[in-house]
C-alpha positions as CSV (number, residue, x, y, z in Angstrom):
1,X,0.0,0.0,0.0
2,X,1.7,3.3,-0.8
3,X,0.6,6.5,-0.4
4,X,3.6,8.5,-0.5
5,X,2.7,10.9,-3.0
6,X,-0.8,11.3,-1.5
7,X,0.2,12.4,1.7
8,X,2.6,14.6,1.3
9,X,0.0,16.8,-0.4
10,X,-1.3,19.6,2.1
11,X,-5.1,18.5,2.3
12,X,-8.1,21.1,3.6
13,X,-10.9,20.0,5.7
14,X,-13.4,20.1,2.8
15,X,-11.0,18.5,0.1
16,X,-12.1,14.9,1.4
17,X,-14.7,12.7,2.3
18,X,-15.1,9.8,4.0
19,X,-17.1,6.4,3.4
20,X,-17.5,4.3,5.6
21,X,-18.9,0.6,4.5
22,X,-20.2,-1.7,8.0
23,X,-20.3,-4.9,6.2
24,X,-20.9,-8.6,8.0
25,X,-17.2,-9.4,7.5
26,X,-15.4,-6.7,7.3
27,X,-15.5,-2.9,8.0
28,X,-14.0,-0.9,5.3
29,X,-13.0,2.8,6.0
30,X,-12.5,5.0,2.8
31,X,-10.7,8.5,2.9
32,X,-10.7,10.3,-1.1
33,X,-11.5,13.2,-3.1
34,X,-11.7,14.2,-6.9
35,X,-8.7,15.5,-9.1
36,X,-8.3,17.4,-11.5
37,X,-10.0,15.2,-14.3
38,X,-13.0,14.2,-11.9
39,X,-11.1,10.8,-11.0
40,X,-11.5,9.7,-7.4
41,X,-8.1,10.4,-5.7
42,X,-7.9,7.8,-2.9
43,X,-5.9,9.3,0.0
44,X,-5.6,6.1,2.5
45,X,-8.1,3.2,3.2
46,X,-8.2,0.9,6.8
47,X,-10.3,-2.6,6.5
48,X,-10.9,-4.5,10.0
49,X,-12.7,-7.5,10.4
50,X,-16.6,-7.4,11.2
51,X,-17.4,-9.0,14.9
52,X,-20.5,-7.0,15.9
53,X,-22.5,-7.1,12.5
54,X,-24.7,-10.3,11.3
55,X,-26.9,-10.5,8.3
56,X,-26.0,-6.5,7.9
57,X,-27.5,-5.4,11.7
58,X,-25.4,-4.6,14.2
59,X,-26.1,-7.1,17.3
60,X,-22.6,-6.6,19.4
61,X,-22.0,-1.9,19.9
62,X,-18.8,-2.4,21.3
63,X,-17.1,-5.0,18.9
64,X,-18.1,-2.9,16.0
65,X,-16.9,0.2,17.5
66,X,-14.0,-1.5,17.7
67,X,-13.7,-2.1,14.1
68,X,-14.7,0.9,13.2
69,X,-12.2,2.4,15.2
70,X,-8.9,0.4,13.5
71,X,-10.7,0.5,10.3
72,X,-10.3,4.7,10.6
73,X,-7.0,4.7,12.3
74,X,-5.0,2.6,9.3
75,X,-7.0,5.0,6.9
76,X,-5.9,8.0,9.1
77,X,-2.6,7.0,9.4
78,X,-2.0,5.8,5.7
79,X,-3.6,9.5,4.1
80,X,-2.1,11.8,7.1
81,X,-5.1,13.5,7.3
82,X,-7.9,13.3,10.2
83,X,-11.7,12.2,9.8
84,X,-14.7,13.6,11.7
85,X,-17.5,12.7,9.2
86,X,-18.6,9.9,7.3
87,X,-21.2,8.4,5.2
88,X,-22.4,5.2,6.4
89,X,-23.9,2.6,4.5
90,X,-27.2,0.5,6.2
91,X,-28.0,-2.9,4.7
92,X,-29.9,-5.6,6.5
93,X,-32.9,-8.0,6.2
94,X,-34.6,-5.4,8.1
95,X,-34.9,-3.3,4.9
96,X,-37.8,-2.8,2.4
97,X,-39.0,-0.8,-0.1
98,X,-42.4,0.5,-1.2
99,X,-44.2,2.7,-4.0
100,X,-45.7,5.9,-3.4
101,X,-47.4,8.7,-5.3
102,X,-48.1,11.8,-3.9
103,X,-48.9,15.5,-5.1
104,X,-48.8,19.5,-3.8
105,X,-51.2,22.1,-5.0
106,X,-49.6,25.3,-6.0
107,X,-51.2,28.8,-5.3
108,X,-49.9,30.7,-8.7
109,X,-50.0,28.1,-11.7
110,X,-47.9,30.9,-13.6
111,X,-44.9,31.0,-11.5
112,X,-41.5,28.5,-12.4
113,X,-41.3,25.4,-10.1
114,X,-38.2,25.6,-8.3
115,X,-36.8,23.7,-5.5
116,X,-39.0,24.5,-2.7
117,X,-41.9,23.4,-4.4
118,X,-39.8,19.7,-4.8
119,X,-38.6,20.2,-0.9
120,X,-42.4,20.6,-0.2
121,X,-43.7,17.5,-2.1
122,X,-40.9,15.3,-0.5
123,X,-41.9,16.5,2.6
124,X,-45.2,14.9,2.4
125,X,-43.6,11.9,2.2
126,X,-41.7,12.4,4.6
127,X,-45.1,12.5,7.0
128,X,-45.9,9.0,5.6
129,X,-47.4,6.4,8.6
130,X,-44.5,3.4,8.5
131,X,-45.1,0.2,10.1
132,X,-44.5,0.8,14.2
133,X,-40.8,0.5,14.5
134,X,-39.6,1.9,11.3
135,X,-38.7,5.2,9.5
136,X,-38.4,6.4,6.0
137,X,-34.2,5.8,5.3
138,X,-34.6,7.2,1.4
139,X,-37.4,8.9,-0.8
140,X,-36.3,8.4,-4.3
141,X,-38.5,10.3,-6.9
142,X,-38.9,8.6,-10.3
143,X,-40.8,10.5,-12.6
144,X,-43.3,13.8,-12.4
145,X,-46.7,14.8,-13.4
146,X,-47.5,18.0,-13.9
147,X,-51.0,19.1,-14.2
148,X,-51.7,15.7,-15.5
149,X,-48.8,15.7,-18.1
150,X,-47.0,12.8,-17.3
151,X,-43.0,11.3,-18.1
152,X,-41.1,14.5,-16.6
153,X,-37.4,13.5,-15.5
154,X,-37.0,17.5,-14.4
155,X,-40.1,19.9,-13.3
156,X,-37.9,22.7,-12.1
157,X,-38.3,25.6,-14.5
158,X,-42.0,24.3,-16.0
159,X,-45.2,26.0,-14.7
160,X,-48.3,24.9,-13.8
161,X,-50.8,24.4,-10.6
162,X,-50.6,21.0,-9.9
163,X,-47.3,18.6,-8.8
164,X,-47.4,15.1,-8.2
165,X,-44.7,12.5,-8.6
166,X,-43.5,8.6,-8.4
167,X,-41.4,7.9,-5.3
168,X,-39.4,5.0,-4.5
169,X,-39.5,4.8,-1.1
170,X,-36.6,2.9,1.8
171,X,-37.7,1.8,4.9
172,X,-35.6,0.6,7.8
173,X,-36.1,-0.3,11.1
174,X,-35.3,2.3,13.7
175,X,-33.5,0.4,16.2
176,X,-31.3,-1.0,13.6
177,X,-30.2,2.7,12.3
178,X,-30.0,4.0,15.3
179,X,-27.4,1.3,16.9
180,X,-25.2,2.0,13.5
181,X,-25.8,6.3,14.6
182,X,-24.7,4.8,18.1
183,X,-21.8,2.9,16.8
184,X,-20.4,5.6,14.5
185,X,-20.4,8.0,17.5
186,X,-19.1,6.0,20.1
187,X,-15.8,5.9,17.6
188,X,-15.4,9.4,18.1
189,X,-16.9,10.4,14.1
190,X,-20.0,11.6,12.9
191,X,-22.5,10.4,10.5
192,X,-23.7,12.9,7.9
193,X,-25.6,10.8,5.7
194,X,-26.8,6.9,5.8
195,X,-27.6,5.6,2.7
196,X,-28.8,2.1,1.4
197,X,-25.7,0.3,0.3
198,X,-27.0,-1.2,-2.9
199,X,-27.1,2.6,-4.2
200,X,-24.0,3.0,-3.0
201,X,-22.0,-0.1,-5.1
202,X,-24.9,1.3,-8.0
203,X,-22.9,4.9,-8.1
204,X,-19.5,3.0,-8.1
205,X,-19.9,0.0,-10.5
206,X,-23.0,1.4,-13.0
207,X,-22.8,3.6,-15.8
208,X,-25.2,6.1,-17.1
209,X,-26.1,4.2,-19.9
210,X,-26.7,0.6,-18.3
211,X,-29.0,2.9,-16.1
212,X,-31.1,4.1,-19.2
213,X,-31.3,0.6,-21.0
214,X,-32.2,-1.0,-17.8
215,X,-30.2,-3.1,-15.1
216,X,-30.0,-5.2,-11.8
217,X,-27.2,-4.7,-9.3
218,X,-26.7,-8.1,-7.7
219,X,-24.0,-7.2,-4.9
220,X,-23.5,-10.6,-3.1
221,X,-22.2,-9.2,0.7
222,X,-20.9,-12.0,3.6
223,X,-24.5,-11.4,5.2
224,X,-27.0,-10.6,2.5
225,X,-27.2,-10.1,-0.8
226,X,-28.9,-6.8,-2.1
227,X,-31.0,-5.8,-5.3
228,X,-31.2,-2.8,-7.0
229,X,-33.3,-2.6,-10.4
230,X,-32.6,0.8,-12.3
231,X,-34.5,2.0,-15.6
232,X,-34.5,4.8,-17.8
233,X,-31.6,5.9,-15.2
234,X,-34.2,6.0,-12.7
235,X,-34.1,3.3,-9.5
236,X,-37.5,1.3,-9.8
237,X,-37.1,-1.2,-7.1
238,X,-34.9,-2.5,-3.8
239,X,-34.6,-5.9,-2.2
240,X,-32.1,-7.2,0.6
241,X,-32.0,-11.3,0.1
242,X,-31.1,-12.6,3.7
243,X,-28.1,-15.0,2.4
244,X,-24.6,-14.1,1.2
245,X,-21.6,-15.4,1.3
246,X,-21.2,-16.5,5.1
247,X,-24.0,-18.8,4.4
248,X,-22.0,-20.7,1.6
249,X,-19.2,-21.0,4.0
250,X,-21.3,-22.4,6.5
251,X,-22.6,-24.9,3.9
252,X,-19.3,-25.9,3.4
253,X,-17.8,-26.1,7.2
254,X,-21.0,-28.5,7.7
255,X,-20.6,-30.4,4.6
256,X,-17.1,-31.1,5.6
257,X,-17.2,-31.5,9.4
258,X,-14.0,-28.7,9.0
259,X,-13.8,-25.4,11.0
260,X,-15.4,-22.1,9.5
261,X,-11.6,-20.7,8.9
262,X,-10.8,-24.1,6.7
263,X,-14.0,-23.6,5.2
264,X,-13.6,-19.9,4.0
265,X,-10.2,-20.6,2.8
266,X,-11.4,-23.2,0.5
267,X,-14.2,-21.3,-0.3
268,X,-11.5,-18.6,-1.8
269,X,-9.0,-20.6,-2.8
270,X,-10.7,-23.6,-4.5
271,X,-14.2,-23.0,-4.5
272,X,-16.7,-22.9,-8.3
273,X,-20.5,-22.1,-8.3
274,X,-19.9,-24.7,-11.4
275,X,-19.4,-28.2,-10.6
276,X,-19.4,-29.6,-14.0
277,X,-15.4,-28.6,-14.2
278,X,-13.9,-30.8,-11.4
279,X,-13.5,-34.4,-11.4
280,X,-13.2,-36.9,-9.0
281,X,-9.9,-37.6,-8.3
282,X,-9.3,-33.6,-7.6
283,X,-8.6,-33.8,-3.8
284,X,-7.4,-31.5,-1.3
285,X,-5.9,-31.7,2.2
286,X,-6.9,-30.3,5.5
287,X,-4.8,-30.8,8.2
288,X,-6.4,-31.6,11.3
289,X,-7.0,-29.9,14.7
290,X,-4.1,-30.0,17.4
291,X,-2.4,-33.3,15.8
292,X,-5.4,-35.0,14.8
293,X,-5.8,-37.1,11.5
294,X,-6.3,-34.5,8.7
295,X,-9.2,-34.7,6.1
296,X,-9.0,-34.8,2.6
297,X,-12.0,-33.0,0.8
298,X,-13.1,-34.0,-3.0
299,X,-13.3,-30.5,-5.2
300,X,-16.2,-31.6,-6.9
301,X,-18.1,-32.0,-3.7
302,X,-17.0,-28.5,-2.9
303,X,-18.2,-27.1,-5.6
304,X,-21.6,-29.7,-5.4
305,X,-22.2,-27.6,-2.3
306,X,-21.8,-24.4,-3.4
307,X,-23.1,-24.9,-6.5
308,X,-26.7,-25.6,-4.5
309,X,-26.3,-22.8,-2.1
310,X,-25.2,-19.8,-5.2
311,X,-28.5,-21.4,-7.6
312,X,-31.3,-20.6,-4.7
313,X,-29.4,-17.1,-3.9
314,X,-29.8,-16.2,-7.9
315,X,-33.1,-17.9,-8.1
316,X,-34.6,-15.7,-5.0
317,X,-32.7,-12.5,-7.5
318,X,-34.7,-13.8,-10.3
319,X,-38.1,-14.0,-8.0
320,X,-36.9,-10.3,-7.2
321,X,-36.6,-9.2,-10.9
322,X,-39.9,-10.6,-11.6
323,X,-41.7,-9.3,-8.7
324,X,-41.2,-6.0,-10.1
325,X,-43.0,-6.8,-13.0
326,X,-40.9,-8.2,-15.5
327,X,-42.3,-10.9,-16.8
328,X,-39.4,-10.7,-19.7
329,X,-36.7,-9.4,-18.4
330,X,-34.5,-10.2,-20.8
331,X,-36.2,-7.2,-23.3
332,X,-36.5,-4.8,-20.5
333,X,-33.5,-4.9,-19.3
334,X,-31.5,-4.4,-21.7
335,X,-27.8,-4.3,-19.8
336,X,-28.8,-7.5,-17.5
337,X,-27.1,-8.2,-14.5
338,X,-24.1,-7.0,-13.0
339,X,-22.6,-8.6,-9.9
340,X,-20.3,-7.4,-7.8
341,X,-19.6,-7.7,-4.1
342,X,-17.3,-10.4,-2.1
343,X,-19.2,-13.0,-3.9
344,X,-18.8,-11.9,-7.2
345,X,-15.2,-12.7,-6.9
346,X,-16.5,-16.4,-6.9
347,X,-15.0,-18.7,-10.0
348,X,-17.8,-18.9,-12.9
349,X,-20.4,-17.5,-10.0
350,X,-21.1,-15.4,-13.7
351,X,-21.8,-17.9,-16.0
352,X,-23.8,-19.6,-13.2
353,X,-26.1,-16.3,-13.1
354,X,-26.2,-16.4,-17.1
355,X,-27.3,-20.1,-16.9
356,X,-29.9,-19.4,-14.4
357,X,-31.6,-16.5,-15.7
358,X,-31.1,-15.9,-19.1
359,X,-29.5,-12.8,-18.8
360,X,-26.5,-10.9,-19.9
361,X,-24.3,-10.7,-16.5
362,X,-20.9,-8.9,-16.1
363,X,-18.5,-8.3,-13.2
364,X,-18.9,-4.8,-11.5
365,X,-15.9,-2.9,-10.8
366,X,-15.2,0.4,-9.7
367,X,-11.8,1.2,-11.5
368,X,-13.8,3.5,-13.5
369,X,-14.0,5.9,-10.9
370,X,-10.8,6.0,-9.8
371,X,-7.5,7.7,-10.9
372,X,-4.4,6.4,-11.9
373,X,-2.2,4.8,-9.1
374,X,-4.9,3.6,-6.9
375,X,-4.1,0.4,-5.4
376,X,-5.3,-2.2,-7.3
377,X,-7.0,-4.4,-4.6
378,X,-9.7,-1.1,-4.5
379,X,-11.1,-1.6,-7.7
380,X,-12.1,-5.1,-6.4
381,X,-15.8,-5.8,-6.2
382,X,-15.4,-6.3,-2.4
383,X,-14.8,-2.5,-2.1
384,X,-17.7,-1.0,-4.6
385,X,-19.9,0.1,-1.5
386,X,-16.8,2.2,0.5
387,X,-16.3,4.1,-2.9
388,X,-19.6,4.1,-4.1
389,X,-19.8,5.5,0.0
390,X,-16.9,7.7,-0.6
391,X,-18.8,9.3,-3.6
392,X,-21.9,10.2,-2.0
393,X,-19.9,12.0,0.8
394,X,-18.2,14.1,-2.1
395,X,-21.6,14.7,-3.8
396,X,-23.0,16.1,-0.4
397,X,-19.5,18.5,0.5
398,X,-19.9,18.0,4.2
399,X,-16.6,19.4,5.1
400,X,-14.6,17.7,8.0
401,X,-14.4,19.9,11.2
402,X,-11.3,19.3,12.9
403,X,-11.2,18.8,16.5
404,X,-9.9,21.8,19.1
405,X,-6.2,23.3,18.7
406,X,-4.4,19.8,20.4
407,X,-2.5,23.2,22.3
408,X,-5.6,24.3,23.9
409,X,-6.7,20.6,24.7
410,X,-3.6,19.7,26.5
411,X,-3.8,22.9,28.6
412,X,-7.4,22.2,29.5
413,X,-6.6,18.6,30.6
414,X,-3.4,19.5,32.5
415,X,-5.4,22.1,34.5
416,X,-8.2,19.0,35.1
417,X,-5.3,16.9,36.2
418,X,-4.2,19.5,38.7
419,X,-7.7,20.1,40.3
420,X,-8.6,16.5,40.4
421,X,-5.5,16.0,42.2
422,X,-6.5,18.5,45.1
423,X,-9.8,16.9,45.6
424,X,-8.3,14.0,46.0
425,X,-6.6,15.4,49.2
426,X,-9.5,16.9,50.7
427,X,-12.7,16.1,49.3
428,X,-15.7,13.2,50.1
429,X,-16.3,10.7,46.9
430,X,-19.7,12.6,46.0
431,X,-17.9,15.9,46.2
432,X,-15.2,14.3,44.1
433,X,-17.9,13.5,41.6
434,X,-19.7,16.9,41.3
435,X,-15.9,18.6,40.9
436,X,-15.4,16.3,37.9
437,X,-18.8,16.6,36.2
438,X,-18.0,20.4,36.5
439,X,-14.4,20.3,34.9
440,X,-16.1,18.1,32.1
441,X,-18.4,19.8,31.2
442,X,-16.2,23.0,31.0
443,X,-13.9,21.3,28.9
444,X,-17.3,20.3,26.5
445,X,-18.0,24.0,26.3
446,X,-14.4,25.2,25.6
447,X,-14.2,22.4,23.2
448,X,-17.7,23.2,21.1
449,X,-16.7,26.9,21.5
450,X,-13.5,26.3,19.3
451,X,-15.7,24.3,16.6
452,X,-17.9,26.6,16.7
453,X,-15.3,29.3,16.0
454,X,-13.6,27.5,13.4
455,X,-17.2,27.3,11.7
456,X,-17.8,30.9,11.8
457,X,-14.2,31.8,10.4
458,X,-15.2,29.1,7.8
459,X,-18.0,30.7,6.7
460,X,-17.0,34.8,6.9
């Protein structure tokens, strides 16, 4: 990994953003910006593995804030440069998505609609009753009518009396977003933005045209496998399939009576969703546990298993892809599938999908995006949600505030050492107590007073 060049450079606050991808298996941490020929610059990048996460909810705060916390250090450390905000991507079985239309009545018919007529229509469906339990994660509008003219991309500048629109809507469950909000701040960061990871990997593996003609995301994670289905460069419908890669892995360590680390590593190293290409005699060796007898495992039964376990992932895709109303999809959607993910990095998982569906299926990688001299391994389908993360923070421009002058830190926390040291001496435990809450939350205030100075001198 070498980012010499990168971090020499002097970097401003609101040069960089920050993605930040909170898979099952790992947690990826993403630090970049944009040069000068619109290329994503990646500045440093941390991975840590997952131990809090499963099936894409956090069940275990302080493991993952553990990750998370490694993950952003060896990005830190490789850019030279300090993160305070991220985007954060959500992902879960917990997820769903629904269609909603919705209008606004304007008072003067003759006046251009501009952005707060499009701010007040969203709003409305903002004010949508969810299921108890859940919230409103994105409202994605797909198309506009205006004063029953229908099939408009872009109502801002048209007149008329009358707005309603086509939303995609993504629901999550609150107690799932909030315990990634939790997680994010208990690292010491901020999140700006959560957004739905499939749109994430879309914005980093996708172009403009496959958009148009019509296209499935597939992005096969270690916990669940999402769906996105985008048409005339417009998202049209969202799935999360509970399964992913973990769950072949667990196929395979039961298959084999082996351990789940054996099992992954043959997973990577040997495994084919296409059984047809080993024979019999193809064996490989797995030493035992702690000097016992080792095993010897037949590659064709590997790939038997995850052969069965990779056909009823794609077949519960397909069930997806017709659920939104293709009946033909291979007409409609004209660019077919494109997988990417962990699990796309599986041998002939491709010609698998093409098999099963009938559909034209590529690799997704996000070497597109990126300039010249970015390490290769990021271009890998495993890390097309962190830059497809890392995009959306540069699309929003939330710049990072620093933290207080480290000068004006140390001073405040060598003049808390000093006092706590006289109580101490003199003082019960409860008046020990209220003398610390005191000092804390002076050094809160002086701390928000410098951030809020450095945002005012950022501003003027």
């Amino acid at each position: 990994m070498d980012y010499t060049t990168t971090t020499k450079q002097h970097v401003e606050p609101g040069d960089y953003a920050v993605g930040l991808d909170l898979g099952t298996t790992k947690i990826v941490a993403i630090i970049g910006r944009y040069n000068d020929r619109g290329k994503l610059e990646v500045l440093g990048h941390g991975k840590a593995r997952s131990l809090g996460i499963h099936r894409g909810v956090v069940n275990n705060i302080l493991q993952t804030v553990n990750s998370i916390v490694q993950a952003v250090e060896q990005a830190e450390a490789t850019s030279g440069v300090k993160v305070a905000n991220v985007v954060a991507g959500i992902a879960g079985q917990h997820i769903r998505s629904l269609q909603h239309s919705d209008y606004i009545t304007r008072d003067d018919a003759d006046k251009e609609i501009n952005e707060d007529d499009i701010s007040m229509l969203t709003s409305n469906v903002q004010k949508l009753n969810m299921l108890p339990g859940e919230k409103i994660i994105h409202v994605l509008p797909q198309e506009y009518r205006i004063d029953g003219q229908s099939e408009i991309k872009e109502p801002i500048g048209m007149c008329g009396a009358r707005l309603e629109a086509n939303f995609h809507i993504v629901v999550g469950q609150v107690a799932s977003i909030r315990n990634i909000s939790r997680c994010i701040e208990n690292a010491g960061l901020k999140d700006s933005t959560i957004t739905l990871e499939p749109l994430a990997s879309a914005e980093a593996v996708l172009s403009h045209e496959e958009k148009e003609a019509g296209v499935v995301l597939v992005d096969i994670g270690g916990g669940t496998t999402d769906v996105a289905i985008f048409k005339d460069n417009i998202i049209r419908h969202t799935a999360v399939i509970p399964f992913g890669g973990n769950v072949i892995t667990n196929d395979i360590k039961e298959g084999c009576a082996i351990i789940e680390k054996q099992a992954e590593q043959l997973k990577v190293r040997f495994g084919s969703a296409w059984p047809g290409e080993n024979k019999e005699n193809e064996i490989v060796s797995i030493p035992g546990i702690r000097g016992r007898e080792g095993k010897e495992i037949s590659l064709k039964r590997l790939s038997q298993i995850i052969h069965s376990r990779v056909v009823e992932i794609i077949e519960q895709v397909y069930m997806e892809i017709k659920n939104y109303g293709h009946t033909e999809p291979t007409k409609k959607l004209i660019a077919g599938i494109v997988l990417t993910g962990g699990g796309a990095q599986l041998k002939h998982i491709r010609q698998l999908v093409e098999y099963v569906t009938g559909m034209d299926t590529r690799i997704g990688f996000s070497d597109e995006n990126l300039a010249s001299g970015t390490p290769e391994e990021l271009s890998s389908p495993m890390f097309a949600t962190g830059i497809g993360l890392l995009m959306e923070g540069l699309r929003l421009n939330i710049p990072q505030v620093p933290p207080a002058p480290e000068s004006e830190v140390t001073e405040e926390l060598e003049q808390t050492d000093e006092v706590q040291s006289e109580a101490s001496e003199e003082e019960t435990p409860k008046q020990e107590e209220k003398n610390a809450q005191k000092i804390r939350a002076s050094y809160m205030d002086k701390v928000l007073s410098s951030i809020r100075k450095f945002m005012n001198d950022d501003v003027n």
